[in-house]
PyMOL Python script that loads the backbone (N, CA, C, O; Angstrom):
from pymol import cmd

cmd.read_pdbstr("""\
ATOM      1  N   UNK A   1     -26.042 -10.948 -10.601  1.00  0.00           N
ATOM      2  CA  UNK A   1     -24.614 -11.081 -10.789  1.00  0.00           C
ATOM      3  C   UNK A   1     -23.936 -10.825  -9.435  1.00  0.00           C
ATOM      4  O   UNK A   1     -24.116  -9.837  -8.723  1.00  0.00           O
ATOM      5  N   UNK A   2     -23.265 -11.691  -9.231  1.00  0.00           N
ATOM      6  CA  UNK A   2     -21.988 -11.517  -7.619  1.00  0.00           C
ATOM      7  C   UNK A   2     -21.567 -10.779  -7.876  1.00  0.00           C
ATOM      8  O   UNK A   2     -21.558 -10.536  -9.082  1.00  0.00           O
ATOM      9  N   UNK A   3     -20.733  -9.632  -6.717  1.00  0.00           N
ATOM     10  CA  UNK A   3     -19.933  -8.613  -6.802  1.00  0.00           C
ATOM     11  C   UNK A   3     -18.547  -9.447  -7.117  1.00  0.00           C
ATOM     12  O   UNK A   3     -18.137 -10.576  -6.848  1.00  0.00           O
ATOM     13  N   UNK A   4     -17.964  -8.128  -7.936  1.00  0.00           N
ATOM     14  CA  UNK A   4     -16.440  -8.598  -8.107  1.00  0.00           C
ATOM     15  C   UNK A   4     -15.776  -8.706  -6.502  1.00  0.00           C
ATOM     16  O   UNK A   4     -16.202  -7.886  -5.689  1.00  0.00           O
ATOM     17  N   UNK A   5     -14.950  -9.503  -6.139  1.00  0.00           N
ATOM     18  CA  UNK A   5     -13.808  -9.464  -5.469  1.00  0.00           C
ATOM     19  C   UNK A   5     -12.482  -9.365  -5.942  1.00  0.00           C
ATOM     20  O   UNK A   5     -12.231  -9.729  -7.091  1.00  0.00           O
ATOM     21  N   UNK A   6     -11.782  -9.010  -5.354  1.00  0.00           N
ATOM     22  CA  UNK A   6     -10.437  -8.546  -5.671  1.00  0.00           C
ATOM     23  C   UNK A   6      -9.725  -9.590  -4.851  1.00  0.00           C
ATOM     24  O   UNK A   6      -9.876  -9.860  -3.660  1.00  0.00           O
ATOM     25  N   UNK A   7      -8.713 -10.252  -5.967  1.00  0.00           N
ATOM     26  CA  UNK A   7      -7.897 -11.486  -5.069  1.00  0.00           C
ATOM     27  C   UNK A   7      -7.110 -10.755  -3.592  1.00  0.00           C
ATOM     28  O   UNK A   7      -6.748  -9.587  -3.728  1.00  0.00           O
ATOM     29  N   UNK A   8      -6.850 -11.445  -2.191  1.00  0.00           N
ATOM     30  CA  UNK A   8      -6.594 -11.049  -1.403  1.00  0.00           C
ATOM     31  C   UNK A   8      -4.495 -11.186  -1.506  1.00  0.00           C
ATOM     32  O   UNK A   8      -3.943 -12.179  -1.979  1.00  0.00           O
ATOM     33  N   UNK A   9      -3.978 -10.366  -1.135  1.00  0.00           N
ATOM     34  CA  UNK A   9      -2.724 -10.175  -1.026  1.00  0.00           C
ATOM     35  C   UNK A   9      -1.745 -10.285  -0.068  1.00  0.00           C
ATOM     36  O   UNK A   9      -1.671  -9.226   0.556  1.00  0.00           O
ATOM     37  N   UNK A  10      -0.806 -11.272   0.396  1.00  0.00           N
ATOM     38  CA  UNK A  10      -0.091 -11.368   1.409  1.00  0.00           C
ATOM     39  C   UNK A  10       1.069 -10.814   1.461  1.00  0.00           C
ATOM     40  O   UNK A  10       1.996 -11.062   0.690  1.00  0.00           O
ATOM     41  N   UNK A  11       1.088 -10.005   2.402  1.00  0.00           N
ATOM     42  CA  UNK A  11       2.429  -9.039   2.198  1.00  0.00           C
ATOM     43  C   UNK A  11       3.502  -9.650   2.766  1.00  0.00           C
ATOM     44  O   UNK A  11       3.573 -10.191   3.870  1.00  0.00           O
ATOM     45  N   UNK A  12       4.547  -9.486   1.705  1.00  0.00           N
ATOM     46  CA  UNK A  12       6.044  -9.691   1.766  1.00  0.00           C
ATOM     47  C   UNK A  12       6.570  -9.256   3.082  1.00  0.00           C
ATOM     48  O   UNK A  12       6.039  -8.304   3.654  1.00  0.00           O
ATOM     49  N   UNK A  13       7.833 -10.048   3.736  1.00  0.00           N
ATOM     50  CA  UNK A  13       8.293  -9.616   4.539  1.00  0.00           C
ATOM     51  C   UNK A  13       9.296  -8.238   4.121  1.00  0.00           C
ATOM     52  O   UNK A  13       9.587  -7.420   4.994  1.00  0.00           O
ATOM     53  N   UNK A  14       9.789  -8.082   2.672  1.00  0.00           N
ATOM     54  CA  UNK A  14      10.430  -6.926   2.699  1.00  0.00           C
ATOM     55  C   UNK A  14       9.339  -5.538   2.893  1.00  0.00           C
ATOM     56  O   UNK A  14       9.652  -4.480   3.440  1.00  0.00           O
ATOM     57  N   UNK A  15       7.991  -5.872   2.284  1.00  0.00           N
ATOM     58  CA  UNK A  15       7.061  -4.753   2.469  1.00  0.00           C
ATOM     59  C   UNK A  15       6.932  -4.723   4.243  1.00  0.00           C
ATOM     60  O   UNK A  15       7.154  -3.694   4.882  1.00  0.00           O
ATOM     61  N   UNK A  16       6.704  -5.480   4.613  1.00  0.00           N
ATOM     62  CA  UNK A  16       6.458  -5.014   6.456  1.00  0.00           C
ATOM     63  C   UNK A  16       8.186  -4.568   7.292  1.00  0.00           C
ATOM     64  O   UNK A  16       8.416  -3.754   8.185  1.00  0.00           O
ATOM     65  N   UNK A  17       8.966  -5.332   6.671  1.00  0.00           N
ATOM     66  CA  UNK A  17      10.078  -4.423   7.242  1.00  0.00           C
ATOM     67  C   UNK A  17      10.478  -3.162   6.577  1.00  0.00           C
ATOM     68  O   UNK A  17      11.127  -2.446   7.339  1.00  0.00           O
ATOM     69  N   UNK A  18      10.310  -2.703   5.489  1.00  0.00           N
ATOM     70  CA  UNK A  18      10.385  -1.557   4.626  1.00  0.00           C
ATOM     71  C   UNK A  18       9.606  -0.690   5.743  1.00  0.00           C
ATOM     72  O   UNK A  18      10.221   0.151   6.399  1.00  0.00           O
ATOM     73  N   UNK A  19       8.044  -0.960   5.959  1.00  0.00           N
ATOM     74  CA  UNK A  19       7.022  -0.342   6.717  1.00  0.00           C
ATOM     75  C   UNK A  19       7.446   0.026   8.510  1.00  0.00           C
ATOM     76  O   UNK A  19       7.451   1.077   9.152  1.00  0.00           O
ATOM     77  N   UNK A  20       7.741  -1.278   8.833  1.00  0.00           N
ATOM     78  CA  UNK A  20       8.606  -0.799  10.264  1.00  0.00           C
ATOM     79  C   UNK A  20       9.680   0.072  10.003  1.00  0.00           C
ATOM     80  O   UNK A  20       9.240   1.143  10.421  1.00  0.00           O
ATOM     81  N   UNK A  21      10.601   0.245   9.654  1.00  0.00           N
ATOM     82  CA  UNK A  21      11.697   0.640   9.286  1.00  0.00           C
ATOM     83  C   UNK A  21      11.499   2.438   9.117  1.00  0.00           C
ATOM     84  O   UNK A  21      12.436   3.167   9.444  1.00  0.00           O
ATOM     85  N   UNK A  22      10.332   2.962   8.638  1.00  0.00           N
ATOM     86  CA  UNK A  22      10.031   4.150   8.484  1.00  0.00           C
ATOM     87  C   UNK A  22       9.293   4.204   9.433  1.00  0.00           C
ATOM     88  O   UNK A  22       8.765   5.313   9.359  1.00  0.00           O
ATOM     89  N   UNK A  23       8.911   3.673  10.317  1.00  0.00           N
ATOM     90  CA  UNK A  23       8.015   3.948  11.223  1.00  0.00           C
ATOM     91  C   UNK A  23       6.256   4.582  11.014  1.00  0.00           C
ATOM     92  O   UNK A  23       5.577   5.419  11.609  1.00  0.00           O
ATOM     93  N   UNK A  24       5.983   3.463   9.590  1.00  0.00           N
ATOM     94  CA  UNK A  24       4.720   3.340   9.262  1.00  0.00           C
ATOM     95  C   UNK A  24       3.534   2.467   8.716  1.00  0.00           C
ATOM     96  O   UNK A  24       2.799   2.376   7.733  1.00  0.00           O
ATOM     97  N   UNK A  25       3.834   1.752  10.192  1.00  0.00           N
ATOM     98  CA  UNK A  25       2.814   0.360  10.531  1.00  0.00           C
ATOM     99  C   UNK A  25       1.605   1.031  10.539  1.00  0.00           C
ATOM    100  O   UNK A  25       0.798   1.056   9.611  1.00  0.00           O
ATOM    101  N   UNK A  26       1.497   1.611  11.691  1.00  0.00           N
ATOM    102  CA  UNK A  26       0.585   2.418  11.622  1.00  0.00           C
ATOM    103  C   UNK A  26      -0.884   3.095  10.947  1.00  0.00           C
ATOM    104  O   UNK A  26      -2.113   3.152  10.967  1.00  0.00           O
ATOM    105  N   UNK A  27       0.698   3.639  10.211  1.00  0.00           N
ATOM    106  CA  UNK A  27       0.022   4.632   9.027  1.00  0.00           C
ATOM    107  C   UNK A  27      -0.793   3.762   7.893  1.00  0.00           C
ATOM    108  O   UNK A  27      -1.710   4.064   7.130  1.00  0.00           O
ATOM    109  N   UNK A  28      -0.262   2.888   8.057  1.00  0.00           N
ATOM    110  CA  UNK A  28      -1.102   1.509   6.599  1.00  0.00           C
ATOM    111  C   UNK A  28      -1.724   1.018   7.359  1.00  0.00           C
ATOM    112  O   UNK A  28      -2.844   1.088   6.851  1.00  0.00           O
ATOM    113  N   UNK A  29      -1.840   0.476   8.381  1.00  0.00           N
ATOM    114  CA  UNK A  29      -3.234  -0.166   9.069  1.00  0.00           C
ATOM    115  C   UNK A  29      -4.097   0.723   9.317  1.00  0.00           C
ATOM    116  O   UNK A  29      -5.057   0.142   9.824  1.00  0.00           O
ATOM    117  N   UNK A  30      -4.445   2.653   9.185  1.00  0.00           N
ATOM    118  CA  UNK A  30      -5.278   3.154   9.179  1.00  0.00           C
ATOM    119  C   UNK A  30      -5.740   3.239   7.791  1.00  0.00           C
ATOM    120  O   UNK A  30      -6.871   3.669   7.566  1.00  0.00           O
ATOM    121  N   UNK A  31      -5.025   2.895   6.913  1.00  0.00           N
ATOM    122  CA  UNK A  31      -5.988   2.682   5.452  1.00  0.00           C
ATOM    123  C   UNK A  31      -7.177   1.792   5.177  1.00  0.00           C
ATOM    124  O   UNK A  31      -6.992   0.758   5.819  1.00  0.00           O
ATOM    125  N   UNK A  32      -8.063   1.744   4.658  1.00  0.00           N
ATOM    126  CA  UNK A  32      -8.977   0.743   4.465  1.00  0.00           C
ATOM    127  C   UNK A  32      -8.278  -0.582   3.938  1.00  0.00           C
ATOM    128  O   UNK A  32      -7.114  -0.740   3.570  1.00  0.00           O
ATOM    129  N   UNK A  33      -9.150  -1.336   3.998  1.00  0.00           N
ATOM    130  CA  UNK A  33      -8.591  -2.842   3.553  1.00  0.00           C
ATOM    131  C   UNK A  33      -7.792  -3.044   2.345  1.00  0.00           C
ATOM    132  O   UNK A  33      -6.770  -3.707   2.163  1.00  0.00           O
ATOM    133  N   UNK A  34      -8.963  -1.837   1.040  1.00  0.00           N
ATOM    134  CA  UNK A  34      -8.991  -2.204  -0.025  1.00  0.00           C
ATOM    135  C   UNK A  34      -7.690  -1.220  -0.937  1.00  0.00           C
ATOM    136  O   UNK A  34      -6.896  -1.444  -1.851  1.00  0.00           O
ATOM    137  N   UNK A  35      -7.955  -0.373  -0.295  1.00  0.00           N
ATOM    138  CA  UNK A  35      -6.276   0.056  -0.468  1.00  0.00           C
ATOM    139  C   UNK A  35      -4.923  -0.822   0.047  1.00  0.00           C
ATOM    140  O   UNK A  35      -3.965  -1.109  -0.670  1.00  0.00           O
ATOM    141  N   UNK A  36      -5.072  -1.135   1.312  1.00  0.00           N
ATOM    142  CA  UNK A  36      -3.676  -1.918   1.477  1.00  0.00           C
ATOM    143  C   UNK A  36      -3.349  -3.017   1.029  1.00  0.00           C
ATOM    144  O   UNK A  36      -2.175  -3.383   0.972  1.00  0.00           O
ATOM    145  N   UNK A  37      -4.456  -3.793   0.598  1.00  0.00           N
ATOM    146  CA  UNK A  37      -4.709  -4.972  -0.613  1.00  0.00           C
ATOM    147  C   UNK A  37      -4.081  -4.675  -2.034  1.00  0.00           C
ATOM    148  O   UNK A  37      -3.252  -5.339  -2.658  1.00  0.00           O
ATOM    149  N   UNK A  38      -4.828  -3.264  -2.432  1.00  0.00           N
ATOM    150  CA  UNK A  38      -4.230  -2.693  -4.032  1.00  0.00           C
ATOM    151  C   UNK A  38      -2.879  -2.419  -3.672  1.00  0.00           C
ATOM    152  O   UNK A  38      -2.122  -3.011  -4.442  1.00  0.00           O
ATOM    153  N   UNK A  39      -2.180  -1.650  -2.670  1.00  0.00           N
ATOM    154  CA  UNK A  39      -0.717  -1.720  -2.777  1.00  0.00           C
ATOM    155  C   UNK A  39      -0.150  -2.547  -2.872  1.00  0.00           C
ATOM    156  O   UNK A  39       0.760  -2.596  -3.700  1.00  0.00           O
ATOM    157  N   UNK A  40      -0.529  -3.830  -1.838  1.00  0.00           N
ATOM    158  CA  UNK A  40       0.560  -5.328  -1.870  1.00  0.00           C
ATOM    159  C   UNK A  40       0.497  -5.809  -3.190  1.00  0.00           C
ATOM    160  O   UNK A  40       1.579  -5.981  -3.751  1.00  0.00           O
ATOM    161  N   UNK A  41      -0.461  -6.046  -3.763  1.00  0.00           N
ATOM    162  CA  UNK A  41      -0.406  -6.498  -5.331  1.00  0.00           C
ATOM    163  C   UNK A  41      -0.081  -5.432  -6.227  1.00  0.00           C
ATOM    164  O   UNK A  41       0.138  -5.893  -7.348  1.00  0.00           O
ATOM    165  N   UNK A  42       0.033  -4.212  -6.177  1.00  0.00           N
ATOM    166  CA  UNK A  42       0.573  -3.351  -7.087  1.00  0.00           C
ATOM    167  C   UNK A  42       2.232  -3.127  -7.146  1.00  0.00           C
ATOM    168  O   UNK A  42       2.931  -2.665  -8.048  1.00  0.00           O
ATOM    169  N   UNK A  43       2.584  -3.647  -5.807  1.00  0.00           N
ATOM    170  CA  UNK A  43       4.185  -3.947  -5.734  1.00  0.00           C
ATOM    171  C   UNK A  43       4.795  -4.940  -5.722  1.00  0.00           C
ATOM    172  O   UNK A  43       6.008  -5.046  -5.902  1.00  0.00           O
ATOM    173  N   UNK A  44       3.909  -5.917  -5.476  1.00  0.00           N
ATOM    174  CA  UNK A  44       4.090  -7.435  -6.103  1.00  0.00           C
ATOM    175  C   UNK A  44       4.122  -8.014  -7.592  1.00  0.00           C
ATOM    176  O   UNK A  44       4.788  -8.897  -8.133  1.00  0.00           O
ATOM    177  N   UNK A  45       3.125  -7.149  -8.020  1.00  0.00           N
ATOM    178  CA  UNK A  45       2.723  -7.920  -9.778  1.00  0.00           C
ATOM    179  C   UNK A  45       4.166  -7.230 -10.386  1.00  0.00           C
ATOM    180  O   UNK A  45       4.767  -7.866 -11.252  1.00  0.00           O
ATOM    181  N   UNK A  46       4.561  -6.277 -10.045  1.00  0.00           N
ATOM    182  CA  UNK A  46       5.976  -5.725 -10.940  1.00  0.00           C
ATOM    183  C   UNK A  46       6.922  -6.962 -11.230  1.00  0.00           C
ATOM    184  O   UNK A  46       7.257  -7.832 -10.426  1.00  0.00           O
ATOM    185  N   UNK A  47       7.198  -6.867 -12.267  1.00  0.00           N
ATOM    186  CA  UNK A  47       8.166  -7.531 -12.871  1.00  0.00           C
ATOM    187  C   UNK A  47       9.392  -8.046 -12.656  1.00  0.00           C
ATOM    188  O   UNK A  47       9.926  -9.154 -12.719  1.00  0.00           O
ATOM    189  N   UNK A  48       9.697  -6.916 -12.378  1.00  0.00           N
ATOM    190  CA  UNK A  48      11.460  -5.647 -12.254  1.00  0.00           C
ATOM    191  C   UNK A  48      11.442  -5.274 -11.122  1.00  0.00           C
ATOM    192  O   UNK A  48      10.574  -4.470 -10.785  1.00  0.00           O
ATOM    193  N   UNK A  49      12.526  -5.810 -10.065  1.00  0.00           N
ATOM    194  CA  UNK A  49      13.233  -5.638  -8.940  1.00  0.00           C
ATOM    195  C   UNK A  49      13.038  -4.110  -8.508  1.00  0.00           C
ATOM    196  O   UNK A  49      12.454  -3.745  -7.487  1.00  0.00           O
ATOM    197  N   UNK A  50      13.630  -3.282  -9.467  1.00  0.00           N
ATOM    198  CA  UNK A  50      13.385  -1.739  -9.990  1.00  0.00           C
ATOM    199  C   UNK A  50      12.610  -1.115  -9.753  1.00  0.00           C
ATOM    200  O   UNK A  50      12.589  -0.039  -9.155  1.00  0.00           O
ATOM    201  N   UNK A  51      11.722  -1.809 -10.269  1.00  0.00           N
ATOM    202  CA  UNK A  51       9.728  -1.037 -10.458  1.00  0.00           C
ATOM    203  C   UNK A  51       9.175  -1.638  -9.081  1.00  0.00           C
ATOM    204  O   UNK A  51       8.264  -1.038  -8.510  1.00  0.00           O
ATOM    205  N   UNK A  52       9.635  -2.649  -8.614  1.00  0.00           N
ATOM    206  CA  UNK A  52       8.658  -2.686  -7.391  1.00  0.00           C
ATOM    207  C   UNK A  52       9.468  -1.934  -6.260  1.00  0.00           C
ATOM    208  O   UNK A  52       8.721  -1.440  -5.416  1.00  0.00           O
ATOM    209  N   UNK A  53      10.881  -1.719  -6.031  1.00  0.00           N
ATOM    210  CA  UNK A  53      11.630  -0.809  -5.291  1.00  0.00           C
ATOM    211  C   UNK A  53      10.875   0.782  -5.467  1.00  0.00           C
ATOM    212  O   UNK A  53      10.751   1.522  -4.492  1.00  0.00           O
ATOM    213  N   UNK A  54      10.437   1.140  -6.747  1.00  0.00           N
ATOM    214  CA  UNK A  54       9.890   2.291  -7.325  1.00  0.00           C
ATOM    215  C   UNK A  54       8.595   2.198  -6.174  1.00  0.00           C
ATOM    216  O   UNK A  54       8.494   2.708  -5.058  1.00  0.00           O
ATOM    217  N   UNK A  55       7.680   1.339  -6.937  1.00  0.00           N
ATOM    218  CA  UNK A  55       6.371   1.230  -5.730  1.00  0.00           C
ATOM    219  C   UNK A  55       6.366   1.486  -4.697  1.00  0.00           C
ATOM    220  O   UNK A  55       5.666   2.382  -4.224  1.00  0.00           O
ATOM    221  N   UNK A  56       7.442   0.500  -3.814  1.00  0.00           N
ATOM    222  CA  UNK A  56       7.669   0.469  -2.135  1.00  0.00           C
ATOM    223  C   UNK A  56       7.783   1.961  -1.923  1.00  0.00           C
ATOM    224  O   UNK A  56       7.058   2.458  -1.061  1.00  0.00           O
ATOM    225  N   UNK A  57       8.493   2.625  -2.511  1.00  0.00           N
ATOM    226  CA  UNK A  57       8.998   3.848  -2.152  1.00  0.00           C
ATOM    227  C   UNK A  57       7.679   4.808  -2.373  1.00  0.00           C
ATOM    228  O   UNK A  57       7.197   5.345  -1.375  1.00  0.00           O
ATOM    229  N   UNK A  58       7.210   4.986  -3.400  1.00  0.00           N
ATOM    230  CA  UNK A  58       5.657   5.798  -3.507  1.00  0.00           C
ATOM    231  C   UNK A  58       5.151   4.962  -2.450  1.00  0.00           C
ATOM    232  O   UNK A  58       5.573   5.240  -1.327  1.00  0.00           O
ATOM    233  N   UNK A  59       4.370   4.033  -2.547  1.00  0.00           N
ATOM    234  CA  UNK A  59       3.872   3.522  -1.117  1.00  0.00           C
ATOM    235  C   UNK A  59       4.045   4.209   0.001  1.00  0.00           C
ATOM    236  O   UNK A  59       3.121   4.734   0.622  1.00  0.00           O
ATOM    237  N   UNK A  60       5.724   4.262   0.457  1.00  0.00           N
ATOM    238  CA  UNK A  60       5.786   4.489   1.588  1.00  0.00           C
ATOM    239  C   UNK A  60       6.002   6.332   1.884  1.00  0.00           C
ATOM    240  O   UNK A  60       5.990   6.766   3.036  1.00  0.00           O
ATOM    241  N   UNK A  61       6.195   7.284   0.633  1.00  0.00           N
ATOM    242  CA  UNK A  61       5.897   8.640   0.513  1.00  0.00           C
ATOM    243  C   UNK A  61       4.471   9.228   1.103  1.00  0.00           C
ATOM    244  O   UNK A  61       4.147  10.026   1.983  1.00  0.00           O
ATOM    245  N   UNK A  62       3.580   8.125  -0.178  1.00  0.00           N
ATOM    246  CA  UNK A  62       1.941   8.184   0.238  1.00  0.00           C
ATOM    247  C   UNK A  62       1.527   8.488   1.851  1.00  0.00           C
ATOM    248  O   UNK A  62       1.002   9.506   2.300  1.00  0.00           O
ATOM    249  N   UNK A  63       1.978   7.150   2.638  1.00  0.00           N
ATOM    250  CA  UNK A  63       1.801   6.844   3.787  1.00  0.00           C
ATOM    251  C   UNK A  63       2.409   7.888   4.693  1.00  0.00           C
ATOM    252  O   UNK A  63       1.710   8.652   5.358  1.00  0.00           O
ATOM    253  N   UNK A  64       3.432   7.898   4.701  1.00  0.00           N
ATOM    254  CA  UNK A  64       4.009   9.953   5.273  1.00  0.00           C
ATOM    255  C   UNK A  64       3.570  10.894   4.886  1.00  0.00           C
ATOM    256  O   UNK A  64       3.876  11.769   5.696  1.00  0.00           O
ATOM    257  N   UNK A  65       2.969  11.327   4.057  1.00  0.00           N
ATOM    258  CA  UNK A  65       2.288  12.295   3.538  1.00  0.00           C
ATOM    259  C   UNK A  65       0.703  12.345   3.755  1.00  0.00           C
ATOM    260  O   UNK A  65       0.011  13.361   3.835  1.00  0.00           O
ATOM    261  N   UNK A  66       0.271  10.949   3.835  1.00  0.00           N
ATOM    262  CA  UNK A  66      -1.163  10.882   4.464  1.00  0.00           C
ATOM    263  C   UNK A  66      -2.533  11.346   3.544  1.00  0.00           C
ATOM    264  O   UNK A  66      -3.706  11.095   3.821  1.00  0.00           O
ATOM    265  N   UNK A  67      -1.981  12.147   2.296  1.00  0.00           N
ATOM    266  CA  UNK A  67      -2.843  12.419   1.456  1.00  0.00           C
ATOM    267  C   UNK A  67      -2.767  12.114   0.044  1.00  0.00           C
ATOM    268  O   UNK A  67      -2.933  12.883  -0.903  1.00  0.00           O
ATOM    269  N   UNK A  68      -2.528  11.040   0.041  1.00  0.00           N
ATOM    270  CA  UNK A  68      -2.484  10.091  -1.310  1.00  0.00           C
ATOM    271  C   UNK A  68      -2.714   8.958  -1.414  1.00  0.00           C
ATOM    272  O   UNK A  68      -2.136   8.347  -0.515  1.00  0.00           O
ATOM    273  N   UNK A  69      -3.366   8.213  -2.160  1.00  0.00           N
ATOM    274  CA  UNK A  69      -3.486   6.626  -2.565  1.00  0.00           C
ATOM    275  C   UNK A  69      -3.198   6.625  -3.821  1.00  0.00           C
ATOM    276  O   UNK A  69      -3.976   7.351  -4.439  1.00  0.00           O
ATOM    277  N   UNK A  70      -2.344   6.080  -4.537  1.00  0.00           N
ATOM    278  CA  UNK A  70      -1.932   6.051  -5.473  1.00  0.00           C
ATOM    279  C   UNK A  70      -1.835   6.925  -6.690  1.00  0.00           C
ATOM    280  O   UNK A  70      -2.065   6.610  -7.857  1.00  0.00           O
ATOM    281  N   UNK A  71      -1.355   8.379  -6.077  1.00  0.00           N
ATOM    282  CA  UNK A  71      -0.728   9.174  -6.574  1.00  0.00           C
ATOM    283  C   UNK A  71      -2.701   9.867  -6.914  1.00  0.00           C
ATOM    284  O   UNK A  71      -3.147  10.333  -7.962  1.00  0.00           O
ATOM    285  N   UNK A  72      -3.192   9.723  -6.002  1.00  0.00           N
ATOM    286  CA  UNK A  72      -5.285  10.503  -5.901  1.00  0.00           C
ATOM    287  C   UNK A  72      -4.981  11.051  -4.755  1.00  0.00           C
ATOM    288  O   UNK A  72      -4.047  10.669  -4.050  1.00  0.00           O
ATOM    289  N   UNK A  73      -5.913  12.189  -4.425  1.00  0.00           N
ATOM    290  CA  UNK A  73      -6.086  12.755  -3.416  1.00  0.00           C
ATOM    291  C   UNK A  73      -6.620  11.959  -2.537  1.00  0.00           C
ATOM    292  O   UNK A  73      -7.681  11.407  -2.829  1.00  0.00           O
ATOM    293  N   UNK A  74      -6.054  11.742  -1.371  1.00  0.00           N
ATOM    294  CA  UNK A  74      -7.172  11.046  -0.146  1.00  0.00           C
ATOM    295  C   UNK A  74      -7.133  11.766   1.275  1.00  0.00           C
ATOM    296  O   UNK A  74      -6.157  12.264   1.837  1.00  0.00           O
ATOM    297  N   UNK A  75      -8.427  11.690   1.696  1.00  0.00           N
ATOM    298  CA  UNK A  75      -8.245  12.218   2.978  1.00  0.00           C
ATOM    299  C   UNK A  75      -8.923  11.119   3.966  1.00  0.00           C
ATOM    300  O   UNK A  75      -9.946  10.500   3.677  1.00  0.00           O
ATOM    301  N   UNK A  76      -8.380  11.010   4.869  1.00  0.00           N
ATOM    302  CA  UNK A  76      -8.851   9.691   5.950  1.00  0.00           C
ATOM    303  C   UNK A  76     -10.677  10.259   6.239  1.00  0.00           C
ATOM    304  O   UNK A  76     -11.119  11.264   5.685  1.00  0.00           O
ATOM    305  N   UNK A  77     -11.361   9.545   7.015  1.00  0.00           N
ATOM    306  CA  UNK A  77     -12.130   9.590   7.517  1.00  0.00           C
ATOM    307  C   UNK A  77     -12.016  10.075   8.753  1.00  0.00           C
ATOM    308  O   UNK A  77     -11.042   9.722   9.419  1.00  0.00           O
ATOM    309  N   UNK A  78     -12.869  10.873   9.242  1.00  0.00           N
ATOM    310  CA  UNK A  78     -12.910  10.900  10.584  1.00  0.00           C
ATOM    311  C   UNK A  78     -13.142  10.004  11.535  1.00  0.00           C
ATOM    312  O   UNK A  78     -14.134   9.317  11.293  1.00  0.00           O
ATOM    313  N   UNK A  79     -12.358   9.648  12.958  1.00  0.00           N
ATOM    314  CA  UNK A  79     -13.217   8.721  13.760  1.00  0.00           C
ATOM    315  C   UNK A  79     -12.241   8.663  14.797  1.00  0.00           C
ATOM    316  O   UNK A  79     -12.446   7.979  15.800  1.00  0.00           O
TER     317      UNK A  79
END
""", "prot")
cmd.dss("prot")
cmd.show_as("cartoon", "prot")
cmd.util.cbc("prot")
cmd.orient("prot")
């Protein structure tokens, strides 16, 4: 059996200016792939203007805070 893949996600220009704007480009290009993939589609698939404003904003808490992926403990890797 093939491994699952996870459809790939193109991020919105409001998500990369949201991201500049706090001054955390950065901070999301040190995430792994497969996290910054699950965010763009986890703030994309929302419905409601609302709920994905909701997302962007956890998103971009996560990313300042440095120890969260979707509301889980994370700690970067060393390197």
């Amino acid at each position: 059996m093939p491994p699952l893949r996870r459809p790939r996600h193109e991020m919105p220009d409001s998500v990369r200016l949201a991201l500049i704007d706090h001054g955390l480009e950065e901070s999301y290009m040190a995430r792994p792939p497969y996290q910054r993939n699950d965010y763009i589609g986890w703030i994309t698939g929302a419905k409601r203007e609302e709920t994905r404003e909701r997302r962007l904003a956890q998103m971009l808490d996560e990313l300042h805070r440095g120890d969260r992926y979707m509301k889980m403990a994370y700690r970067p890797r060393a390197g």
